[in-house]
N, C-alpha and C positions, 0 to 999 in steps of 0.2 A: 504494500500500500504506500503511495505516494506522504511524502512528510510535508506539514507545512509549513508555507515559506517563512522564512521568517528576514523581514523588512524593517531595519532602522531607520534613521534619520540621515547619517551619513550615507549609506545607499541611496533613498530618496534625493540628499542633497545628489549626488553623482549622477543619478539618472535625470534630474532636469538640469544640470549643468551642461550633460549628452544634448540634451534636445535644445538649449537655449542656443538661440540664432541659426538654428538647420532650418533651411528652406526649403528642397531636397533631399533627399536621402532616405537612411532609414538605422533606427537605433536597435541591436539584437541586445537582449539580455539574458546569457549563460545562468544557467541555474546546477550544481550539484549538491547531493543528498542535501535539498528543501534551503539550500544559500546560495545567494547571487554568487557566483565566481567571476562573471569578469561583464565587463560592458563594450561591443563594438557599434562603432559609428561608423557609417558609410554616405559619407555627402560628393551630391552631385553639384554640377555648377551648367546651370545654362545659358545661352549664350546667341546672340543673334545669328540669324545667317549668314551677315557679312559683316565682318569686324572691321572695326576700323581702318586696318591697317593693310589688309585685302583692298577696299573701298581704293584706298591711295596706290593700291600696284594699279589697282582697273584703269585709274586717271592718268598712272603714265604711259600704259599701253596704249593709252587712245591715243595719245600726245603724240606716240610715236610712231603710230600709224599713219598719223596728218602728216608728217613732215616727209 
């Protein structure tokens, strides 16, 4: 039979330190015999389709096309 969990404060503080400012991603939380073992975070970062910096190769390939 499953044991149960047992959740502090400090775990608590840890798990929404996890989750504070993730805007993407996703938080796993490990569990052995009925205690958090560990905490991973996995954030994503999204991103326009044309970055800035693409944007300015485009405008010199035009450039150099005209000439």
């Amino acid at each position: 039979m499953a044991k149960p969990l047992e959740l502090d404060e400090l775990w608590l503080d840890r798990i929404k330190q996890s989750l504070n400012g993730l805007e993407y991603g996703s938080v796993q939380i490990v569990v052995h015999d009925g205690k958090i073992a560990q905490i991973d975070k996995t954030e994503r970062k999204r991103f326009e389709a044309v970055s800035p910096g693409r944007e300015k190769l485009q405008v010199v390939k035009a450039e150099k096309k005209q000439k």
